[in-house]
Residue, then its C-alpha position, 0 to 999 in steps of 0.5 A: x357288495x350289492x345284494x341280490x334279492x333274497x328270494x333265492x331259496x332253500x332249493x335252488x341255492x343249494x341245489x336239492x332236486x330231492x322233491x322231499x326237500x322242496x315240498x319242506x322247503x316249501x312248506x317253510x316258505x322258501x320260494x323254488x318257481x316264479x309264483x304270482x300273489x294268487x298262487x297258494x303256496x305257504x308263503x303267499x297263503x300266509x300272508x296277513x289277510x290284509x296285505x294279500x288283499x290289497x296285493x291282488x287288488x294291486x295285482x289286478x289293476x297293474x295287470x290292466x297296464x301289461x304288468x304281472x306281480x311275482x313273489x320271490x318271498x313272503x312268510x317264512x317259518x322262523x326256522x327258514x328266518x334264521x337259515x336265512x339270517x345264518x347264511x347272510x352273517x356266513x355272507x357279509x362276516x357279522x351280525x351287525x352287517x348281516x343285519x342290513x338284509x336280514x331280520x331275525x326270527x323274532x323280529x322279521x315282517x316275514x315270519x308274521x306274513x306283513x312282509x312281501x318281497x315283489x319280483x321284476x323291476x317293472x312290478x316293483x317299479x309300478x307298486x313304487x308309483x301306485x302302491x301307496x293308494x292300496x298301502x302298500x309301501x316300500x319299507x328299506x331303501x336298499x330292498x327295493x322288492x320289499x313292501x308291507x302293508x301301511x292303510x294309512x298310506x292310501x290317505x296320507x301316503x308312504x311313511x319315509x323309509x328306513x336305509x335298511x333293516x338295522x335302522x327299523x326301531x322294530x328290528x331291535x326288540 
């Protein structure tokens, strides 16, 4: 079964229009609107420092080739993570399965903001060619929009990536 990309959030997949629920939603790191890496919500604001540094470098110079970033995710609260890590068991039928998608709270790259999910095929596909001379790689090969900051890939390049999450060593604390 193919997976969509996770950024569907709290709002929309459920269908909230009440503004108090997305302003929590929000306020969790749930992405309701296109968002770009300069906008301050939580779930960019939240970002390590580093990662959105090297985010809005990236942003700047694709902007140079016609191509905009969007956040579909970044930080997220613990308790938006294991929303999202029940909804996906509630999804694909198991932990184990769930697993291949989402992280848990205590293991996820979103919940310490070194974790962002980028939008648009054209963004992903030029953070795929160029985000390793700002470190920026993708980390999953079966999420594609997922990308976190490794500064050693300016010199060296993009560690090997993982077939999903359930294959990270970080995963299994």
């Amino acid at each position: 079964m193919p997976h969509s990309e996770p950024a569907r959030t709290v709002a929309s997949r459920t269908g909230l229009l009440a503004s108090s629920a997305v302003r929590l939603a929000l306020a969790h790191g749930a992405v309701t609107d296109p968002v770009t890496v300069f906008d301050e919500i939580p779930a960019v604001a939240n970002l390590d420092p580093d990662l959105l540094a090297a985010l809005r470098r990236a942003a700047t110079d694709a902007a140079g080739d016609g191509v905009q970033f969007f956040v579909n995710g970044g930080w997220r609260s613990p308790e938006y993570q294991e929303q999202l890590l029940r909804e996906a068991i509630s999804k694909y039928g198991s932990e184990k399965e769930a697993a291949r998608w989402v992280a848990t709270p205590d293991t996820s790259p979103h919940v310490s903001g070194d974790a962002v999910d980028i939008g648009r095929s054209e963004a992903r596909a030029w953070l795929s060619e160029h985000g390793a001379s700002y470190g920026l790689c993708q980390i999953f090969r079966n999420e594609p929009w997922h990308f976190e900051l490794r500064p050693e890939a300016v010199d060296g390049g993009c560690p090997p990536m993982y077939a999903d999450p359930s294959h990270d060593p970080r995963m299994r604390r």
